[in-house]
N, C-alpha and C positions, 0 to 999 in steps of 0.2 A: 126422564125426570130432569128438570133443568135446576143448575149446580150453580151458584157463585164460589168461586177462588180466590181467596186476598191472599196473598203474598207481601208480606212484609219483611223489607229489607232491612238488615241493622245499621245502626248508624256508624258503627265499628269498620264497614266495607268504607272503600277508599272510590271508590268509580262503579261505573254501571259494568255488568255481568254482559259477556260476548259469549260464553257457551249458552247451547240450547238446552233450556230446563225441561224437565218432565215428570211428571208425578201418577204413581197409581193407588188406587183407591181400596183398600179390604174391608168390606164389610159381614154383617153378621149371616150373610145369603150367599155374599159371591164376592167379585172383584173387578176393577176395570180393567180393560187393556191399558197399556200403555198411553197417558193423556198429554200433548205438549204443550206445554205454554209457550205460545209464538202469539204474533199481533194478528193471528187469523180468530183468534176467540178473544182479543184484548176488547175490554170495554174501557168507555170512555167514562168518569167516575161519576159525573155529573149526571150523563145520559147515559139509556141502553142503546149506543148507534155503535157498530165498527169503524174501527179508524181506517182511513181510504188504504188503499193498499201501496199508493206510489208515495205516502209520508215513511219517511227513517223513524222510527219509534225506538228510542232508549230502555229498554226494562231493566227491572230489581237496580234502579239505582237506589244508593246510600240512604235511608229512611224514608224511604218513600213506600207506598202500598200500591203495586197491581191489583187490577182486578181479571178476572176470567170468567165468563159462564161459558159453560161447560152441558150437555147433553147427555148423561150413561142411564142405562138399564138398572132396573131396581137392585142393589146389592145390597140392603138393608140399614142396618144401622152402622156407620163409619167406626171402624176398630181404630185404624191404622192408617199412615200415608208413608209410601215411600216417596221420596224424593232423590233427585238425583239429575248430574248435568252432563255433557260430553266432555270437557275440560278442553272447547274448544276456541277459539278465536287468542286475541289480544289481552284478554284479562279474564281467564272466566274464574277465579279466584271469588268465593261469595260468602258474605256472613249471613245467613237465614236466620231472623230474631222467632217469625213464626207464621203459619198458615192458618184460615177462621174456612172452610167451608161450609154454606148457606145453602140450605135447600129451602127453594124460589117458592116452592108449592106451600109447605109447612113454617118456613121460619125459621126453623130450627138448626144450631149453628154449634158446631165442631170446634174444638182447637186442638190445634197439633204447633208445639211452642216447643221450638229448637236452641235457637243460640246459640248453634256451632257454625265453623266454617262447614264449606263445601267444596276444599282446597287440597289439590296435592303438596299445597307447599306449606299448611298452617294446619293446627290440631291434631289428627291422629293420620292426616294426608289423606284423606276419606272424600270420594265427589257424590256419597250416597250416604243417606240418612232415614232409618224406621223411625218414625214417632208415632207414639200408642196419643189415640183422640181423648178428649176431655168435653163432656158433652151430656144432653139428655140419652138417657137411655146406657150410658156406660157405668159401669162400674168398677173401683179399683181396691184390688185387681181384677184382673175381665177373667169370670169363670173360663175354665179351660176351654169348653164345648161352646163358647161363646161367639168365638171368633175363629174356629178351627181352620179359618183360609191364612191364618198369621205362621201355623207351624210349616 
């Protein structure tokens, strides 16, 4: 099933993120593996074209929105996102304001609204973050047997 991922960054970061970000998916079925957002799934905002492979691409700079599509197996209705970075490179210090996943077939479009760092050096020093989805199909709080992929 084909997935858009926006990623928006806060305006609160000071520079673009040099660790590799990754996010997985809990849904009301199943879960994804591991998904990474690198410039091999980045879309260009205008067009659905990949950016060439030999351009330097900047991601989660300071207010800006990534995009992703993304490809996973039916895992139902989106609980959950975990997100999370290597805390690798030059700066990978990151303020996530929040994620919208769109599925491409239906429309229908998730949010997972963070507004923490994703920093060993700010907030609770944490480079991993749960956020429970906001969306069709949810409801709060998500009955227990809802989401039983979250415990």
């Amino acid at each position: 099933i084909p997935w858009e991922i926006s990623v928006k960054t806060s305006p609160i970061a000071n520079n673009y993120v040099t660790a590799a970000v990754s996010v997985i998916i809990f849904g009301s079925k199943d879960k994804t593996t591991k998904i990474h957002l690198n410039r091999s799934n980045l879309e260009v905002s205008s067009e659905w074209t990949k950016v060439p492979k030999n351009e330097m691409v900047e991601m989660f700079k300071p207010n800006v929105e990534s995009k992703f599509r993304i490809y996973i197996k039916d895992i139902g209705i989106p609980c959950k996102l975990r997100v999370a970075h290597d805390n690798k490179g030059s700066n990978p210090n990151w303020h996530l304001q929040e994620i919208l996943l769109t599925n491409l077939r239906t429309h229908e479009q998730y949010e997972f609204y963070c507004n923490r760092w994703l920093s060993t050096r700010e907030d609770d020093g944490s480079i991993l973050r749960e956020i429970p989805a906001k969306g069709p199909g949810i409801t709060n709080p998500l009955p227990r047997e809802f989401c039983a992929l979250i415990l």
